[in-house]
C-alpha positions as a Markdown table, in Angstrom:
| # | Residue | x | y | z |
|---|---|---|---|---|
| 1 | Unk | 0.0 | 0.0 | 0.0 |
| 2 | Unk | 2.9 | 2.3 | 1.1 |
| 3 | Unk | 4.6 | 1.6 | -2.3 |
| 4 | Unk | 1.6 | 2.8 | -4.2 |
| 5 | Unk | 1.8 | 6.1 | -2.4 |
| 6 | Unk | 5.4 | 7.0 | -1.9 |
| 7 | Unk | 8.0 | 5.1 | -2.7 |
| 8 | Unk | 10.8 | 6.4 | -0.2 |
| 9 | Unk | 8.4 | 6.4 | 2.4 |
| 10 | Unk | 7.4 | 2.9 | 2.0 |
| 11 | Unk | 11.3 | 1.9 | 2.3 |
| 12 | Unk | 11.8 | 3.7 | 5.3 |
| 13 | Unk | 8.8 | 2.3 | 6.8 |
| 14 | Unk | 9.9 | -0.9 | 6.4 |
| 15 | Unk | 13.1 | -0.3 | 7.2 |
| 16 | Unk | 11.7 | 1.0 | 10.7 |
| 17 | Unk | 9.4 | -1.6 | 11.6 |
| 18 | Unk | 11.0 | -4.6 | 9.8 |
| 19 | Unk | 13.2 | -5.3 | 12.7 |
| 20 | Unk | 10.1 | -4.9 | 15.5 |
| 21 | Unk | 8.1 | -7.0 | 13.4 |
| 22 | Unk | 10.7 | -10.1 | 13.0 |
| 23 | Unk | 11.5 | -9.9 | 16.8 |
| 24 | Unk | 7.5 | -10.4 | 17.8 |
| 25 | Unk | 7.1 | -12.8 | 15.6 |
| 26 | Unk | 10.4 | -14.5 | 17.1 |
| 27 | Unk | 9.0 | -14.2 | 20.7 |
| 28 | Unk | 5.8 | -15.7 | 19.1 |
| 29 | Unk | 7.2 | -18.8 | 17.8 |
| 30 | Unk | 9.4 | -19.4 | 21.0 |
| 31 | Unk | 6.1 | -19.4 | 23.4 |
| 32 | Unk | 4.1 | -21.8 | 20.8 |
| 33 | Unk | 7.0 | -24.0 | 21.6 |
| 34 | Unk | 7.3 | -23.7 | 25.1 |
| 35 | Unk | 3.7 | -23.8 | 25.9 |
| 36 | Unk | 0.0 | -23.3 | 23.9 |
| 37 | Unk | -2.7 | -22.1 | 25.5 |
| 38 | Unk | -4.8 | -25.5 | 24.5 |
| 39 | Unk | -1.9 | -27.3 | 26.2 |
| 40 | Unk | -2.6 | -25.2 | 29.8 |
| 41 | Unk | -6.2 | -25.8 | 29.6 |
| 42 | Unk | -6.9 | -22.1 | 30.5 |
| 43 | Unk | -10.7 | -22.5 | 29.9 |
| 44 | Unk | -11.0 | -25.3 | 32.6 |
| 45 | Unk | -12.0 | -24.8 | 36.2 |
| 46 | Unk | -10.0 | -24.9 | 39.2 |
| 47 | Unk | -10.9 | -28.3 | 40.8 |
| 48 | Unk | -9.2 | -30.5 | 43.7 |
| 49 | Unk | -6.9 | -33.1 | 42.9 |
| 50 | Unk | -8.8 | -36.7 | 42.5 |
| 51 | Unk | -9.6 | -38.5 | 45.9 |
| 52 | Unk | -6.8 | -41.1 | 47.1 |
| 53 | Unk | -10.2 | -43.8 | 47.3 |
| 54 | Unk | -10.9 | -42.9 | 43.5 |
| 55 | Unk | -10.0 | -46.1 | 41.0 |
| 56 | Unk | -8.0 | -43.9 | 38.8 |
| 57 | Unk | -6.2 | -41.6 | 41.0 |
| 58 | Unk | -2.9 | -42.4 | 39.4 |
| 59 | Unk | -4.1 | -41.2 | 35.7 |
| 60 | Unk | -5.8 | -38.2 | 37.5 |
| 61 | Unk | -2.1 | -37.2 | 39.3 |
| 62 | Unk | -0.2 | -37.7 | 36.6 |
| 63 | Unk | -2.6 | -35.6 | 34.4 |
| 64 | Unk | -2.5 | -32.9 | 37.5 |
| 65 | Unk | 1.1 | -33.0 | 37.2 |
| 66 | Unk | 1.5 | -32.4 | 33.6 |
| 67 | Unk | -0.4 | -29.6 | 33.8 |
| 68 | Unk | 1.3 | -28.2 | 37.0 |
| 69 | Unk | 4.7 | -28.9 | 34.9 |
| 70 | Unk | 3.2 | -26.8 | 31.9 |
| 71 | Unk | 1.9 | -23.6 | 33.9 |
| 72 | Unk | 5.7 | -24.1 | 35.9 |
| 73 | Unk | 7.1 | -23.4 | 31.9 |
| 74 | Unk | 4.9 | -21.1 | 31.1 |
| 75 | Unk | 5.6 | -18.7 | 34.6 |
| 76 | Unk | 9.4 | -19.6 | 34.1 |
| 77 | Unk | 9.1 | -18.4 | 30.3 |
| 78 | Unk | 7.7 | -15.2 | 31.0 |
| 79 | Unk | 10.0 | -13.8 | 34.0 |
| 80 | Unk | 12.7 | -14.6 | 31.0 |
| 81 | Unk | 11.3 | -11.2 | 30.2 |
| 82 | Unk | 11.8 | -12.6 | 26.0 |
| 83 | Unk | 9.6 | -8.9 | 25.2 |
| 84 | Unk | 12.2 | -6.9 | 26.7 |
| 85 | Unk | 9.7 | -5.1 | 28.6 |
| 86 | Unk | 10.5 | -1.9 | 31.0 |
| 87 | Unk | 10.8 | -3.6 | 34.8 |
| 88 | Unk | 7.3 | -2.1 | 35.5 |
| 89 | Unk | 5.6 | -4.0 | 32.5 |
| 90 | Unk | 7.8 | -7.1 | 33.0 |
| 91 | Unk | 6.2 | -7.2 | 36.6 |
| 92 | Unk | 2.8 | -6.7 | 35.6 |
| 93 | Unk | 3.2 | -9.6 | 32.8 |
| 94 | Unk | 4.4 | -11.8 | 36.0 |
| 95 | Unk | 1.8 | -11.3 | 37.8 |
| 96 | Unk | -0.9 | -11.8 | 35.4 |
| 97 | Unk | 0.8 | -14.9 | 34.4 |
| 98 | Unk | 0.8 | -16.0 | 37.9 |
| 99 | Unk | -3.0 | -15.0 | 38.1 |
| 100 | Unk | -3.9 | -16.7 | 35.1 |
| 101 | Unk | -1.7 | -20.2 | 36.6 |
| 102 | Unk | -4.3 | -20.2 | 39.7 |
């Protein structure tokens, strides 16, 4: 669109935001691998662990426990601070991630 319009401006336009745009997308990439948001079940409810009497308390642990282990990534991930956000935002991001994790 820029091109159409003015050529120089288009080129430093992208010159500008090329580099902004490549590291989000970066930062993007490296949380789909570390965690999804289908992977941290973030629409399900906050239940109690499965009763010790229950007949499959050891698939309902070990379940618990993955999840535990993903929302432990995910927390860990984000105090990597991979945004470079100022320390204020950084803490905010922490915090919500924490939120979200209970």
């Amino acid at each position: 669109f820029e091109r159409g319009q003015n050529e120089a401006l288009a080129a430093a336009l992208i010159a500008e935001f090329a580099p902004k745009y490549q590291h989000a997308r970066n930062v993007y990439l490296d949380r789909n691998r570390v965690y999804t948001a289908a992977e941290l079940q973030m629409t399900r409810l906050a239940t109690p662990p499965a009763d010790i009497t229950d007949e499959d308390y050891s698939s309902k642990m070990t379940e618990e426990l993955r999840l535990l282990s993903a929302w432990k990534r995910r927390c860990a991930y984000e105090r990597t601070n991979p945004e470079r956000l100022s320390q204020e935002e950084l803490l905010n991001r922490i915090r919500q991630s924490y939120k979200d994790f209970v």
